[in-house]
Residue, then its C-alpha position, 0 to 999 in steps of 0.5 A: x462623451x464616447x471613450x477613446x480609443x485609449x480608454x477602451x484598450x484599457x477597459x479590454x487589458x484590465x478584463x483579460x488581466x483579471x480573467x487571467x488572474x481568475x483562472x491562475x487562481x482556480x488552477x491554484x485552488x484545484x491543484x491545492x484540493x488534488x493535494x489535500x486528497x493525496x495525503x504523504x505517506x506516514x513513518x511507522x514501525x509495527x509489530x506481531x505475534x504469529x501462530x499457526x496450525x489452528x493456535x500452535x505458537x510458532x514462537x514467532x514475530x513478524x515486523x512491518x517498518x516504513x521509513x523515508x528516504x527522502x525525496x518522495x523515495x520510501x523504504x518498506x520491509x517485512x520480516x518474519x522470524x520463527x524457529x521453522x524459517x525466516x522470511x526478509x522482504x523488502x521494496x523502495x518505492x517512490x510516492x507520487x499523487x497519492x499512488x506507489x509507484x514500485x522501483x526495486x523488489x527483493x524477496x528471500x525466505x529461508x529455514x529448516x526443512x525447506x527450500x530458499x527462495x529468491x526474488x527479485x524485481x528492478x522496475x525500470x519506467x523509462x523503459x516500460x519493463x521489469x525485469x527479475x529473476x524468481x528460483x534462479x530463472x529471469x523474466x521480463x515483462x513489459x510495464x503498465x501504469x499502476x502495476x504494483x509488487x507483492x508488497x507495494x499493494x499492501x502499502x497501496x490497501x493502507x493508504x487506500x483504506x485510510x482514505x474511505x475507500x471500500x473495495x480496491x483492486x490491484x494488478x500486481x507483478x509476482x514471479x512474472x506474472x501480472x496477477x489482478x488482486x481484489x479486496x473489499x471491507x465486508x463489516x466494522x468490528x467492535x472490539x474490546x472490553x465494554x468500557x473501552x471499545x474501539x470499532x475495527x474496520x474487516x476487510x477480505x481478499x476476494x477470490x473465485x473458486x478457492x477455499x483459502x480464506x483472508x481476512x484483516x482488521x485496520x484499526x481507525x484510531x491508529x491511523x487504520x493500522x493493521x492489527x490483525x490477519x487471519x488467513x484459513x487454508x482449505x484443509x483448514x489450518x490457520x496462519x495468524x498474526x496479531x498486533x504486538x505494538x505499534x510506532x506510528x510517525x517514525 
């Protein structure tokens, strides 16, 4: 007996409901693997030591502190303090599919012996600008996808580094100017005594025609941490900063 035409509208309404199903389900599974390669963001509090001049103590301290705000909305800070100057930067950002996403900027550095100096950088998307003011002059400069800040980068490397990637570059928005930064992981280190060892993942700034030297170690059994910076100017000095302590999860 041939099917009627009830029949057959059937058959055709239960194929087109399962293929629609079918392709609900890989749209569900693709979004789901997107989201498992872009991890959040973590809370953490990290401290250091800080020398200079070839180990002169600088009977300093720096810190790095990350802390939510709620909303995919995230606080970072830098501060250093020593006897010679102060140094408070500071940057909200937003965190969206894995990539920083910078909103506002300010930079202050202060101390004996030296100038102050101010920045700052309101980035408005939007509009498709930033604006900002560096030692009391303004600027204005039209904005592209994945520009980042001086310390949006330095989240950006973290997260980039945790997730397996090895060489990153950057474009990076300072004293308005776009600048391209460039870095890759030349060799894991071991370090440590010979009954506890841990290997620690180098990485270096990639420069052209230039002696200064920057180098940073991440640590894999702290959630890649930095534990370590050296920066060698060309004349030779040394500006370190060694890890003192670490709060990872706020």
């Amino acid at each position: 007996m041939l099917p009627t035409r009830s029949t057959v509208h059937a058959l055709k309404t239960s194929r087109n409901i399962a293929a629609s199903l079918l392709c609900t389900l890989a749209l569900l599974l693709t979004s789901a693997a997107q989201a498992e390669s872009a991890p959040d963001l973590f809370p953490f509090e990290v401290s250091y030591g800080a020398s200079m001049e070839k180990g002169v103590s600088l009977n300093g301290s720096a810190k790095r502190i990350l802390t939510s705000q709620g909303n995919d909305v995230w606080l970072y800070r830098t501060e250093v303090k020593s006897f010679i100057a102060d140094l408070d930067e500071s940057l909200v950002l937003k965190w969206e599919d894995g990539k920083v996403v910078p909103l506002r900027y300010r930079y202050r550095l202060s101390g004996l012996l030296i100038k102050d100096r101010k920045q700052s950088i309101d980035f408005d998307w939007k509009a498709g600008v930033a604006t900002g003011d560096y030692r009391g002059k303004s600027f204005k400069v039209e904005l592209q996808e994945g520009i980042l800040d001086p310390l949006g980068f330095q989240v950006q490397l973290h997260q980039d580094v945790l997730n397996g990637k090895r060489e990153m570059e950057y474009q990076v928005l300072d004293r308005g100017k776009i600048d391209s930064e460039r870095f890759a992981v030349v060799n894991d280190d071991a370090s440590g005594t010979d009954d506890s060892r841990s290997s620690l993942l180098k990485a270096e700034k990639i420069r052209e025609n230039s002696k200064r030297e920057t180098l940073m170690w991440f640590d894999p059994d702290s959630e890649f941490v930095l534990v370590r910076l050296l920066q060698v100017e060309p004349d030779g000095s040394k500006y370190e900063l060694k890890l003192k302590s670490v709060d990872l999860g706020g």
